[in-house]
C-alpha positions in Angstrom: 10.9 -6.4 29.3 11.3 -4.4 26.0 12.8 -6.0 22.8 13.4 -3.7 20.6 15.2 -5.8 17.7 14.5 -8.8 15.6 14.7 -12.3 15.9 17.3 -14.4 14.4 14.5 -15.6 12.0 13.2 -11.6 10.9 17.0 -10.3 10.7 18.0 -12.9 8.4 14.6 -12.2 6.3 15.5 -8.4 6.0 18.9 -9.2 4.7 17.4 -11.7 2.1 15.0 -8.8 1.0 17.1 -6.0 0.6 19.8 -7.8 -0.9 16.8 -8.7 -3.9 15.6 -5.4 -3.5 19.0 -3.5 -4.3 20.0 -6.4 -7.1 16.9 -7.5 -8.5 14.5 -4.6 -8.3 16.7 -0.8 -8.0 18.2 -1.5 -11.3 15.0 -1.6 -13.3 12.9 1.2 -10.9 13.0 3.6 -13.5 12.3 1.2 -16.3 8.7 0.8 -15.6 8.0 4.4 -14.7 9.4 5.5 -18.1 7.3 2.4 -20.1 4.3 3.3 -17.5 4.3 -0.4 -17.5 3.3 -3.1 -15.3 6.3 -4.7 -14.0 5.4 -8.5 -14.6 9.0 -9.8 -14.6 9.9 -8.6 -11.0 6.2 -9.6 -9.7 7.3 -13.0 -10.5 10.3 -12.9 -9.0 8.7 -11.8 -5.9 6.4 -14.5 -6.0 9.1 -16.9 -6.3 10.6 -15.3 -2.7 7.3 -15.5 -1.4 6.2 -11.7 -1.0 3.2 -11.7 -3.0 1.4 -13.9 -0.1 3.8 -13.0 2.9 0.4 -13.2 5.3 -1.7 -15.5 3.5 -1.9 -18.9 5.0 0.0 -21.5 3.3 -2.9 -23.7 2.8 -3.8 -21.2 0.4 -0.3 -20.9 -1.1 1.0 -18.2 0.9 3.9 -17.9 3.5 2.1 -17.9 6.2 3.9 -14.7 7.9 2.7 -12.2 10.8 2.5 -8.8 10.5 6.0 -7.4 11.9 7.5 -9.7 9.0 5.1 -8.3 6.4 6.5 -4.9 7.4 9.7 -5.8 6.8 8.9 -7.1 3.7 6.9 -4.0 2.5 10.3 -1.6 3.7 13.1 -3.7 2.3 11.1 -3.7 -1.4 10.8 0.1 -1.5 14.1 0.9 -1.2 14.5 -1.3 -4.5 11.2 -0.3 -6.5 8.5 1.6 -5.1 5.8 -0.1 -6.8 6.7 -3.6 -6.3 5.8 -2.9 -2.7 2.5 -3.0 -3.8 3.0 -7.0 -3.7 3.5 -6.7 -0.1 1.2 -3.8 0.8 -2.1 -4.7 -1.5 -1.7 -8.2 -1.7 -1.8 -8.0 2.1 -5.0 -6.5 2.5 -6.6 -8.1 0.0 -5.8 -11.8 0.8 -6.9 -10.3 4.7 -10.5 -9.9 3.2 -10.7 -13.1 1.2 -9.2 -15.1 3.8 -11.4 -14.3 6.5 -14.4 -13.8 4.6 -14.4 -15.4 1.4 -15.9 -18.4 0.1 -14.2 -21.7 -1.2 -14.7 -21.1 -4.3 -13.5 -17.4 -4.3 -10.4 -18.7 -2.0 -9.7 -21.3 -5.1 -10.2 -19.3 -7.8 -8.5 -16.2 -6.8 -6.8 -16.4 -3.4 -4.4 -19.0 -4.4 -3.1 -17.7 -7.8 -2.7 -14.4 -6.3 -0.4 -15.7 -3.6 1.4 -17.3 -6.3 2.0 -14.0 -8.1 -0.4 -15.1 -11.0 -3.2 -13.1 -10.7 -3.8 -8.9 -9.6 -6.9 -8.3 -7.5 -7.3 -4.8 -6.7 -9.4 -3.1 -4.0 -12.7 -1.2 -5.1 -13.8 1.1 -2.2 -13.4 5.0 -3.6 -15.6 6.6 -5.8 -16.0 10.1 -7.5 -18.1 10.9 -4.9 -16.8 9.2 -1.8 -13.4 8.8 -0.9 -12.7 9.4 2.9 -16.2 9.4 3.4 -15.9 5.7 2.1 -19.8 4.9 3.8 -21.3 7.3 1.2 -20.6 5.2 -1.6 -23.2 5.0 -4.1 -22.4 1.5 -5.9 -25.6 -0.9 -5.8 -25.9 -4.7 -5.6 -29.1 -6.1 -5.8 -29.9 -9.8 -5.4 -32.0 -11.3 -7.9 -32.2 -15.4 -7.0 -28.6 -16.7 -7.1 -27.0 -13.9 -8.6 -26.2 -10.1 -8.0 -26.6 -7.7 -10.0 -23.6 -4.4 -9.1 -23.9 -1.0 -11.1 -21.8 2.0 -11.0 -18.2 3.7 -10.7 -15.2 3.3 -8.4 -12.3 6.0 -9.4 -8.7 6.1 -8.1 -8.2 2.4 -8.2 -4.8 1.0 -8.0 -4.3 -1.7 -10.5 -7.0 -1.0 -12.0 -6.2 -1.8 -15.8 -3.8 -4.6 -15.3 -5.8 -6.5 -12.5 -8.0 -9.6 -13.3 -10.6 -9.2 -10.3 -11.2 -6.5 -7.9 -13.2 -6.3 -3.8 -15.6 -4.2 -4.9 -17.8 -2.6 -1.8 -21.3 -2.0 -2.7 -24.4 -1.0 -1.2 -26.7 -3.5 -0.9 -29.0 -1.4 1.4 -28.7 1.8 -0.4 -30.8 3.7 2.8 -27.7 2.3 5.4 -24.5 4.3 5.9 -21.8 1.6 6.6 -24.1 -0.5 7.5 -25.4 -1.2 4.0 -22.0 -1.7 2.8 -21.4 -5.8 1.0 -18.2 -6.6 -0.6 -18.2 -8.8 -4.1 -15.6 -10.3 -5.5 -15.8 -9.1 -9.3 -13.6 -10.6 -12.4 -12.7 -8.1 -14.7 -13.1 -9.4 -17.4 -17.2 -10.1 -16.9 -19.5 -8.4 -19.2 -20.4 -4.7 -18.1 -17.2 -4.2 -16.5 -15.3 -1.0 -18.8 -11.6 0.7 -17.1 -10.1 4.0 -17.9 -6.7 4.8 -17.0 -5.1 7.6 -15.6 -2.0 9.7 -16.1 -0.8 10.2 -13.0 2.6 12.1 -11.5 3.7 9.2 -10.1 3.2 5.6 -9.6 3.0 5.5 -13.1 3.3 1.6 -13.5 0.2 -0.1 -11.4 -2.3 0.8 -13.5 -4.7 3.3 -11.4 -7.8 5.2 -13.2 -11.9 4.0 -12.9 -13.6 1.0 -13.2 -17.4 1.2 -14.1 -20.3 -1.4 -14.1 -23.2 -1.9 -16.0 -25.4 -4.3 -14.4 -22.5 -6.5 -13.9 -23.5 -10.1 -12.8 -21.6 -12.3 -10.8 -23.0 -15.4 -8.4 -24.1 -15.4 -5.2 -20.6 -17.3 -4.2 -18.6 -14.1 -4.9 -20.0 -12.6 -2.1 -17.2 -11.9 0.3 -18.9 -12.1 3.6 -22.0 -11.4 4.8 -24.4 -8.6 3.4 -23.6 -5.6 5.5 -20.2 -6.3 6.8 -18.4 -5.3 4.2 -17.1 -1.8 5.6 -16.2 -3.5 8.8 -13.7 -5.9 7.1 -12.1 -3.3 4.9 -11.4 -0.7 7.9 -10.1 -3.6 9.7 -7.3 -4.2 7.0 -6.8 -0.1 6.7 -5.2 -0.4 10.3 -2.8 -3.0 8.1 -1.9 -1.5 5.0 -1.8 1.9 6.3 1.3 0.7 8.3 2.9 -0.7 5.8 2.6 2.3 3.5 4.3 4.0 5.7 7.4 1.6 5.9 7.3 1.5 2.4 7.4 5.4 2.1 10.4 5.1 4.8 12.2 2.3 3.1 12.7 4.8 -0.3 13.6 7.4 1.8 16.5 5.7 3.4 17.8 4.5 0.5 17.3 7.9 -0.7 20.0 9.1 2.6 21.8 6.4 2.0 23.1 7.6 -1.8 23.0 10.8 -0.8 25.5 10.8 2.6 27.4 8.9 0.0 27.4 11.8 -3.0 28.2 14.6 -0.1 31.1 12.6 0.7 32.5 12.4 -2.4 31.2 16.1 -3.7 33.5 19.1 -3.3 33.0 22.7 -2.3 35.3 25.1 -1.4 38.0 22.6 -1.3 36.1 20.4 1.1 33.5 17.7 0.9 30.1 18.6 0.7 29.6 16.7 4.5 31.9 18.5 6.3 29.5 22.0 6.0 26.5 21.8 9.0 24.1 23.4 6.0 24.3 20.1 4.8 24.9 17.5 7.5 22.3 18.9 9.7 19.2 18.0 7.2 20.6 14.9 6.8 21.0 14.3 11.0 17.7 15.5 11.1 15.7 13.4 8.6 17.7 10.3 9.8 16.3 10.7 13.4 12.8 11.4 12.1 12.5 8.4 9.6 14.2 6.2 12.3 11.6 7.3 15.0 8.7 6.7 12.6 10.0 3.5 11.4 9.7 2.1 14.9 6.1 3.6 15.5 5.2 1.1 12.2 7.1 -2.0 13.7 5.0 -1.1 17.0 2.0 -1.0 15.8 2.4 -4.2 13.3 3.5 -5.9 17.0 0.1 -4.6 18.6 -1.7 -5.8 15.5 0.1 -8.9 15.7 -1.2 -9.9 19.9 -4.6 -8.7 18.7 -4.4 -5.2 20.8 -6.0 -2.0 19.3 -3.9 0.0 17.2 -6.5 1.7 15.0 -4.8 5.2 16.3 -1.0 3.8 16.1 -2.3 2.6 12.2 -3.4 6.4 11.4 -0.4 8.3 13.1 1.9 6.0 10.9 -0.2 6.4 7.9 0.0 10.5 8.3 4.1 10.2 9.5 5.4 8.1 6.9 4.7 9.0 4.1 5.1 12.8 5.2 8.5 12.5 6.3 10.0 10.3 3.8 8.6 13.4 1.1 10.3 16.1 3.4 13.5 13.8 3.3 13.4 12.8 -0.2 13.1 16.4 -1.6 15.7 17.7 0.7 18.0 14.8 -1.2 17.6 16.1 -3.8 18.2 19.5 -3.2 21.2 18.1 -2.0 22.3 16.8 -5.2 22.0 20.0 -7.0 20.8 20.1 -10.7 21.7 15.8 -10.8 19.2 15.6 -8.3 16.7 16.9 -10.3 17.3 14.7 -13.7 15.7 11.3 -14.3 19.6 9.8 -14.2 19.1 9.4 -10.6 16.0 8.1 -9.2 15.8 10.9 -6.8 12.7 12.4 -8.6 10.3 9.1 -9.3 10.9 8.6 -5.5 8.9 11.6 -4.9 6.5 11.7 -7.3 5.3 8.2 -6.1 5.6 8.5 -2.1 3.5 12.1 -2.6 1.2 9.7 -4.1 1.0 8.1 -0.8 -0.2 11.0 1.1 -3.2 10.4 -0.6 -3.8 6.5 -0.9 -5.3 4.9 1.9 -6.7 8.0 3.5 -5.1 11.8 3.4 -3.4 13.1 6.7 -6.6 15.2 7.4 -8.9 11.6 7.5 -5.4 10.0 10.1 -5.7 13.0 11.9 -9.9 12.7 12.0 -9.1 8.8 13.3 -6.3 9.8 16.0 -8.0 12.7 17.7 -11.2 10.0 18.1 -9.1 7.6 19.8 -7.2 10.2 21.9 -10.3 12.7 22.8 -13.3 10.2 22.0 -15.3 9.1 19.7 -18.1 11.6 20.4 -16.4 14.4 19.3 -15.5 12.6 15.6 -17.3 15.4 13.5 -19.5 12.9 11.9 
């Protein structure tokens, strides 16, 4: 039998989210974009609802949620604020790595306060010289006694000058591929550790640019799993977040359809509204039945990811659909509005400028297409 709806439980959770998304978080969206500042206030008010530990197990102060509600989660918040969804979406992956392969004392120190909206660990996997060919990074960690010892650069980091600790991935066998990759859980804030921000289009207030060490030192009990596995544990949470990227990408450009069926209503032409001419009804028909089909593909594969079934190609498709579509949709909105579109009064613009930013993050649409024709064709065909 197919389902295709939510349970009591999940529709009552959307209606709590979007109702804090529209009231709490869409009136201060721009805000933060124009400061380029880290929006503290509405991360703890999402920690007070629970969605900065929506998956973490609530022995470790999280909710405790699966996956299809953590989707929910991430496309209710970007209809209100973009970046906020990074509560959901990062803090989602992370707390996936710490919890299955940190130690106690990295759970304690850092998984709990995070799911508690008091501390910002970011994920350190790119670098200037390998981004979708993550396995070519050239970070080193070398073990001396009880301690390690990490040197070098990681570049594109989100959060990377407001966050207090970050999974770095480094080689610890510099001659293996992924095989030499070890994750380390690294405080910010330790000696050796320097950040540089960027200025970036959009996404303006989570903090990405660099972070570089110089023979940082952290103990042996910040290892996050065994040496090795590192690259394994990190593409395992990929097939997560990439999902919900993509319902966060949708989520803005609903809300985006939403205001605008609303302004073509109400706008005149001609002496008739705006909506009643196909030039302009017809891109919205269209965009609504692409998002809606998309949005369904995430849900599907959160479910898959949720009974333990393979979704590795379900995870890419979505990652190289959502965000993709909600662009297309969200600059046709625009273009709907005319010249008001195209003003910072509306939030029409940031909207773009931060899902285009998600075309990139997580892997571009060449690297999803790379990971669906392996699962469809086979992996001995992959071009690497």
């Amino acid at each position: 039998m197919l389902d295709f709806s939510f349970s009591t439980e999940q529709e009552t959770m959307r209606r709590l989210f979007r109702d804090f998304a529209e009231s709490v978080l869409l009136p201060r969206y721009r805000e933060w974009d124009a400061k380029e500042e880290f929006p503290w206030e509405q991360w703890n008010r999402m920690a007070e609802i629970g969605l900065t530990g929506m998956t973490i197990s609530e022995q470790y102060g999280g909710a405790g949620m699966g996956y299809v509600e953590a989707g929910i989660a991430a496309e209710e918040v970007g209809r209100g604020d973009f970046n906020c969804a990074y509560a959901v979406i990062l803090n989602g992956l992370v707390g996936e790595i710490l919890e299955r392969h940190g130690g106690d004392r990295v759970k304690k120190e850092f998984l709990l306060p995070m799911a508690k909206g008091e501390k910002l660990i970011a994920l350190a996997l790119t670098e200037p010289g390998a981004g979708s060919d993550a396995a070519a990074i050239k970070t080193t960690a070398v073990r001396k006694g009880d301690h390690y010892i990490i040197a070098g650069e990681k570049s594109g980091i989100s959060l990377a000058t407001v966050a207090h600790a970050a999974v770095v991935f480094a080689k610890t066998d510099p001659e293996q591929r992924s095989r030499g990759v070890t994750a380390f859980l690294v405080p910010l804030d330790a000696p050796g550790v320097a950040r540089s921000a960027y200025q970036d289009m959009g996404n303006r207030p989570i903090g990405r640019g660099s972070l570089f060490f110089d023979r940082v030192e952290i103990p042996l009990e910040y290892r996050v799993g065994d040496e090795g596995q590192g690259f394994y544990g990190v593409m395992n949470g990929f097939d997560f977040s990439r999902v919900l990227i993509a319902l966060q990408c949708i989520g803005a450009a609903e809300k985006t359809l939403e205001e605008t069926v609303e302004y073509v209503r109400q706008r005149q032409a001609f002496g008739k509204p705006l909506a009643a001419f196909e030039g302009v009804s017809f891109p919205i028909a269209e965009h609504h039945a692409k998002l809606e089909m998309a949005r369904w593909y995430g849900y599907r594969a959160l479910w898959l990811r949720d009974q333990n079934m393979p979704h590795t190609t379900e995870a890419a498709a979505c990652k190289w659909l959502g965000p993709k579509l909600a662009a297309e949709a969200i600059h046709d909105c625009l273009l709907l509005h005319g010249h008001y579109g195209y003003t910072r009064d509306l939030p029409i613009e940031q909207r773009l400028r931060d899902v285009i930013g998600l075309e990139i993050g997580d892997g571009t649409a060449h690297t999803q297409k790379i990971v669906i024709g392996r699962g469809v064709i086979g992996r001995e065909f992959r071009p690497y």
